[in-house]
N, C-alpha and C positions, 0 to 999 in steps of 0.2 A: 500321320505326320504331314506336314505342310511345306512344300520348299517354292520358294520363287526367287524368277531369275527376270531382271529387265535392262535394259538396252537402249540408252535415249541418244541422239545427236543433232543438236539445234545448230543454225545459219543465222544470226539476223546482221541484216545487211543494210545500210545508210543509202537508199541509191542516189538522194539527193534532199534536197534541200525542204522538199515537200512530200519525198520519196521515200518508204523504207518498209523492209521484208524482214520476216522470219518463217523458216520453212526448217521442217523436220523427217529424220523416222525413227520408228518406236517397234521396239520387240520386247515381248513378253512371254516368259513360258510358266505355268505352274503344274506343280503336280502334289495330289492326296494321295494317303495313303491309311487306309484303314481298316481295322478287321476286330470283330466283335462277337462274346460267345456269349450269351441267353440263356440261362435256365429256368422254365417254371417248373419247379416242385411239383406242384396236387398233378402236374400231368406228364411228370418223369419226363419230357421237352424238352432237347436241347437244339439251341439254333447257332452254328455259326455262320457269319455274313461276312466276308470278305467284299473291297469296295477300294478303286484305284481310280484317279481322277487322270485325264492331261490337256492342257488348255495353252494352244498356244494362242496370240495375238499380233499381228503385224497390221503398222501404221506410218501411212505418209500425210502430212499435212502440211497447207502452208496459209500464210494470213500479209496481205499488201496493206499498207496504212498509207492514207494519203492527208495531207494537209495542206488545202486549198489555201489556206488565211489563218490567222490565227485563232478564227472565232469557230472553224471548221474541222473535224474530224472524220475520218470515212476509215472506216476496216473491212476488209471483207478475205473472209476464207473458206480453205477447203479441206476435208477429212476424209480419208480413204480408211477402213476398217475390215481387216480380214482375218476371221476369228473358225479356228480347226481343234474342237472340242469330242474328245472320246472317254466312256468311260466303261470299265470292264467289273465288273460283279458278279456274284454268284452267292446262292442260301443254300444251307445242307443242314437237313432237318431229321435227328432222329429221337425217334420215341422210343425208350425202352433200348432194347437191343435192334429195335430195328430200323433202319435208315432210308431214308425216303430219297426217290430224284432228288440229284443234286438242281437246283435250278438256277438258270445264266442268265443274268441283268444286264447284256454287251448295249452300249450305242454312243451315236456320234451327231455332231449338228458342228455344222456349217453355215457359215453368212458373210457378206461380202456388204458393208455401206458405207455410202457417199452422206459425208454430212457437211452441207453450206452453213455460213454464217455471216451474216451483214450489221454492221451497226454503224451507225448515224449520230455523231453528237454535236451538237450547238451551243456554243459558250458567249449568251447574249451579254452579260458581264461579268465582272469578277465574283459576281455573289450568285448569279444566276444560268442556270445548265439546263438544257433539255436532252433527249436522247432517247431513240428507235432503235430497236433493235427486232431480228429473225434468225432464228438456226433451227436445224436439227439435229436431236440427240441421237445416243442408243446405246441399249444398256446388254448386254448378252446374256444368251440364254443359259440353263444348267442342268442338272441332274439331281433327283432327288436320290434318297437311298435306295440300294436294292432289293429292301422289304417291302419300298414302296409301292402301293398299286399301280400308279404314275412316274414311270423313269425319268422323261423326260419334258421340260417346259422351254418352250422356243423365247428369244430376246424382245424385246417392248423399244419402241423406238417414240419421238414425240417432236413434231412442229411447234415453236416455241414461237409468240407477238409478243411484245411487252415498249409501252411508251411511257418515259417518266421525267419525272424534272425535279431539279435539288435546288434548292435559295437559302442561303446563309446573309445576314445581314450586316450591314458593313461593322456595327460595334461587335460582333461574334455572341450577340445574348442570345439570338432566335436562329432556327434554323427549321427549316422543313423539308422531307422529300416524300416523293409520292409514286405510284406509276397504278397501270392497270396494265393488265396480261389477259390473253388466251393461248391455250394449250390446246395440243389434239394428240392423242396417245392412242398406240394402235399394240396391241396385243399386250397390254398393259400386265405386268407382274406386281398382283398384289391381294390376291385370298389365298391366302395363308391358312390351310386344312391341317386336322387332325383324319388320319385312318387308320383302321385297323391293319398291323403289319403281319407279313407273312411269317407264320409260325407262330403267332401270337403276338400279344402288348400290342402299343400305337408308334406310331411314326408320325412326322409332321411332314407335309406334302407343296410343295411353292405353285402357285398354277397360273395360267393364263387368263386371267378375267374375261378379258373381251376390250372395247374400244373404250376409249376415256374423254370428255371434254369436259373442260374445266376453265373457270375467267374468273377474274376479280379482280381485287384491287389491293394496292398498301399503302397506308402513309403513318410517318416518323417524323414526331416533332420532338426540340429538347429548346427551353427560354428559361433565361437565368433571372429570373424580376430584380433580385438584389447581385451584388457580390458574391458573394458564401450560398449563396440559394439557387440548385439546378434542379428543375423538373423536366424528365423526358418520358416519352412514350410511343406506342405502335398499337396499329390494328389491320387487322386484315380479315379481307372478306374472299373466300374461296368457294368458289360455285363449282362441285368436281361430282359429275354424274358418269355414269355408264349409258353409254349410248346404244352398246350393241354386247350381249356376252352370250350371245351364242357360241363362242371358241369353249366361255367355260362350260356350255352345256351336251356340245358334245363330246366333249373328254368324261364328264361327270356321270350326264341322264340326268341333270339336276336341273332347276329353275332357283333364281335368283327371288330375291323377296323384296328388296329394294336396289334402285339404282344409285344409292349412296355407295362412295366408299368406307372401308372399317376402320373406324375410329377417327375419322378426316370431320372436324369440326366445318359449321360454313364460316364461325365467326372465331376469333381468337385475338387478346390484345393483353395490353399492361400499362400501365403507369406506378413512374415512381419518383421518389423526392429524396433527394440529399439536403442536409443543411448541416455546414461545416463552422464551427465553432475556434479562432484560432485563441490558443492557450499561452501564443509566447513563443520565440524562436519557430523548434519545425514542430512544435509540439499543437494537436488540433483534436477535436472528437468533431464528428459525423454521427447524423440524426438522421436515418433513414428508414425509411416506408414507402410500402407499394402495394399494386393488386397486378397478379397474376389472373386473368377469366377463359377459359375455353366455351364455347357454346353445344349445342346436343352433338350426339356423334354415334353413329351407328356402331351397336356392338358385332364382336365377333359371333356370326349367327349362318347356319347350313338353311336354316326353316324357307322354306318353299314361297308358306303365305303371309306370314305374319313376323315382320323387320323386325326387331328387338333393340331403344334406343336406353342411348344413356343421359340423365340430364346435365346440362353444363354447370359449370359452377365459379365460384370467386375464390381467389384465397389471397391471405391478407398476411405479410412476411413486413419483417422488421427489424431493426440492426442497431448498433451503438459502437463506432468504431476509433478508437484509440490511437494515435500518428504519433511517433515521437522517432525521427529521423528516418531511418531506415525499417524500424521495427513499427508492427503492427497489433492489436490488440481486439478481436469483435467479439461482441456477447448479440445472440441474433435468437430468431425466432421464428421458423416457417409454421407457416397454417397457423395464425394466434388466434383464431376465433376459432377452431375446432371444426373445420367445413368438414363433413360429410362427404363423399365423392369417392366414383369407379376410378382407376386406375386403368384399368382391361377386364372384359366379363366375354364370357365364353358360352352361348345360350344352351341351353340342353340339348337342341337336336346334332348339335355336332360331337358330343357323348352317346348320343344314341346310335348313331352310325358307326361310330368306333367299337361297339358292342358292350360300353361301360353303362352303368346306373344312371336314368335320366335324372338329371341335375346340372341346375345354371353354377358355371363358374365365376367366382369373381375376384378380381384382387383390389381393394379395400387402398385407397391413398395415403398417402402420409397421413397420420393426427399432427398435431399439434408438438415441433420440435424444436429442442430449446437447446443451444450449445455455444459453445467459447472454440474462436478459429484465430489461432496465431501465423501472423506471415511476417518473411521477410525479405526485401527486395534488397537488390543487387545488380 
């Protein structure tokens, strides 16, 4: 069972003319609760695992906004984070009539962070914005199950740059925005394991990678050429390496195989086209088509020397959709060309280590689907 309890209280304050605050604090508590009985058969095994969460979280922040002019925007704040996480488990394992140590999964983690935040915005005219921004995050840490061979994995926090600008043009047909970022992430949570669990089967295990940097960029464009005629789209280029994971190696004894992350494409993007047909009164049909593309992406893989990727791919989605007032009508189409493509694949050696039958996992994308979707706004 799962219960949560939180606690907000916000200020925001007018100080003037150019002047103005909001400042807070935040409490949070949760607690789990769970308990689970196991049996394998061929080995007369029975495992039950008892497993009790409690998390609390306290928060104070506040954020000044100043506006020098009207072309000028300034914010800047501050986050105080104090997070008191314990978790109490225990596995009691018998076979047959006989019962083995009971064995206790107790721990607890603590962390206390300061997270700034600055942003800078420019409003050179009505159609045109620019904007700088800096903070840091942070994400907390957690417990895995009690079977786990790994109880505990500590919080990931991250340094965040990002400069961008938006122009819309004065008839509202074209519009573009864009920015470039860098990131710097420290004890980053994101391999995601399979191990073998105490008393038998597998568990899934959350761990500490190691360091992360990552930069790139995005832009989003949408221009109407005609009336009835809107194309928009996005692409973004993510450059997300591992710079340092020796956190995950020594919790493991493992070596990493590449400094990708899992499943974190470098390229990703779409476009697509409406074209809207008025029939008379509110009555219209919409003609639309697009491509969804991700680019190669490292699969979920334990292997030491040799990365395991997946190829990227296109998929090509399509629509005919029906308006008559409030009601709506769509006959649609994902993947119409029949693309090929992983979904998620899971390489052998992390079956291996779990002590199951070497064999790569994979789960197989959508084929080609074809359906009728009725809505109705209100």
């Amino acid at each position: 069972k799962l219960r949560t309890k939180t606690v907000e209280a916000r200020l925001d304050t007018e100080l003037s003319s150019t002047f103005s605050s909001l400042v807070g604090l935040f409490y949070s508590r949760e607690t789990t609760g769970a308990t689970d009985t196991t049996r394998i058969v061929p080995a007369n095994l029975t495992r039950l695992t008892n497993n009790a969460t409690k998390a609390d979280t306290y928060a104070a922040f506040g954020t000044l906004f100043w506006k020098p002019s009207p072309a000028w925007e300034v914010a800047l704040g501050l986050r105080y984070d104090h997070e008191d996480r314990s978790a109490e488990g225990n596995v009691a394992i018998s076979v047959g009539p006989a019962n083995l140590p009971v064995t206790v999964t107790n721990a607890k983690l603590k962390s206390d962070q300061v997270e700034p935040r600055l942003s800078i915005t420019r409003h050179w005219t009505s159609q045109l914005m620019t904007y700088a921004s800096l903070a840091r995050g942070y994400r907390g840490g957690g417990f895995n199950a009690p079977t786990a061979p790994i109880r505990t994995y500590k919080g990931d926090s991250a340094w965040t740059y990002e400069v961008g600008s938006k122009y819309v043009s004065p008839d509202r047909v074209f519009s573009l925005s864009g920015d470039v970022f860098y990131n710097d992430y420290s004890n980053y949570i994101g391999l995601n394991s399979i191990a073998p669990a105490a008393g038998g089967g597998l568990v899934t295990v959350d761990l500490n990678s190691g360091d992360v940097e990552s930069y790139g960029a995005e832009l989003e464009a949408t221009v109407r050429p005609v009336r009835n005629w809107t194309i928009n789209g996005s692409v973004t280029y993510l450059h997300a390496r591992l710079t340092d994971s020796s956190p995950y190696t020594a919790v493991t004894g493992r070596l990493l195989s590449s400094d990708r992350l899992t499943f974190q494409p470098d390229f990703s993007g779409n476009i697509y086209s409406d074209y809207t047909i008025p029939l008379g009164g509110t009555d219209s049909v919409t003609l639309t088509g697009g491509v969804v593309a991700k680019g190669r992406r490292l699969a979920g893989t334990l292997n030491q020397t040799t990365p395991t990727f997946l190829k990227g791919y296109a998929l090509v989605n399509t629509a005919i959709t029906y308006r008559t007032g409030p009601l709506e009508v769509a006959v649609f189409a994902n993947n119409l060309l029949q693309k090929n493509y992983f979904d998620a694949y899971i390489e052998k050696t992390t079956l291996q280590l779990a002590g199951l039958p070497a064999s790569d996992l994979g789960i197989i994308g959508e084929r080609r689907r074809i359906g009728v979707r009725l809505g109705f706004r209100f």
